[in-house]
N, C-alpha and C positions, 0 to 999 in steps of 0.2 A: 253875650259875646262868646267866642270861641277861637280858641288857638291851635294856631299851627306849630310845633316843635318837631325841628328837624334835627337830627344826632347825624354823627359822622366820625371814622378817625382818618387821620390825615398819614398817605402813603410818604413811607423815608425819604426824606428829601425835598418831600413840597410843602414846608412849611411856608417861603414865599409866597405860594399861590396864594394860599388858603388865607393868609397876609390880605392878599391883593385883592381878593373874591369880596373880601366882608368890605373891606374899604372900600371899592369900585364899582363893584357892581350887587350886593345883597339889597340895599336898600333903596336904588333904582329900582330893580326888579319887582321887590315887594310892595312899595309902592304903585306901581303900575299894575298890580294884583289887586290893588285897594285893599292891600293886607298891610297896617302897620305895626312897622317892625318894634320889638318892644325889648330882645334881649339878641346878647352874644357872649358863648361862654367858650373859656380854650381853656383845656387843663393841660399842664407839662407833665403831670406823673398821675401813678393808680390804675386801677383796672375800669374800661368801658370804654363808651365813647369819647375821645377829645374835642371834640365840639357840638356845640347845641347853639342853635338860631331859631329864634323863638319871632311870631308875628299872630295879631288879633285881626280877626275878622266881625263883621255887625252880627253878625248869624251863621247858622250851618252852607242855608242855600249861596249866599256870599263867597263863604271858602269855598265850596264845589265847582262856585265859577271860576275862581282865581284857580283851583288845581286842574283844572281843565285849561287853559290860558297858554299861548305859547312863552310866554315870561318864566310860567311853573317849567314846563318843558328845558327852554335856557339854564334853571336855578338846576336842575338834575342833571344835566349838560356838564353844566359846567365846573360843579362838585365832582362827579364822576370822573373827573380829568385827575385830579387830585385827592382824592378821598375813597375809602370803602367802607364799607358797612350801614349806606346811605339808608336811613327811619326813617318815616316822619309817622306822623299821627295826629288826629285833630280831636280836642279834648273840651270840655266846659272852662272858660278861663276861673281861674281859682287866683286866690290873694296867695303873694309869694313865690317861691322856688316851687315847679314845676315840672316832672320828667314824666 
């Protein structure tokens, strides 16, 4: 298996969004990727990214399909309204906390 982790920090003020995004529509999305969503992290203090959204895919060719996918397209969309510093990177899924 293989995962997706997506970082981000969230521009002043849209805390809301970023509320509404993980709520509403993250895991619509990623489902419909055939990527199951597996975490979500928000830190209120410290240096890096504030958020991390984590999702596993069966294989590598799987995720290439899903980041290719107008869904993936949406998931950048619509972070990028609210967010900067948008990562992601696809990794071997490992046991545990993951960056």
């Amino acid at each position: 298996m293989v995962k997706l982790i997506i970082t981000w920090s969230i521009r002043d003020g849209r805390e809301a969004e970023f509320l509404e995004f993980v709520n509403n529509d993250f895991t619509r999305l990623f489902l419909a990727m055939n990527v199951q969503p597996t975490e979500a992290w928000y830190a209120i203090w410290g240096e890096g990214p504030q958020a991390m959204i984590c999702g596993i895919a069966r294989d590598e060719a799987a995720m290439e399909q899903a980041l290719a996918s107008s869904d993936w397209e949406e998931i950048r969309t619509k972070v990028g309204a609210f967010a900067e510093g948008l990562e992601f990177k696809v990794v071997e899924k490992g046991d545990g906390f993951q960056l």
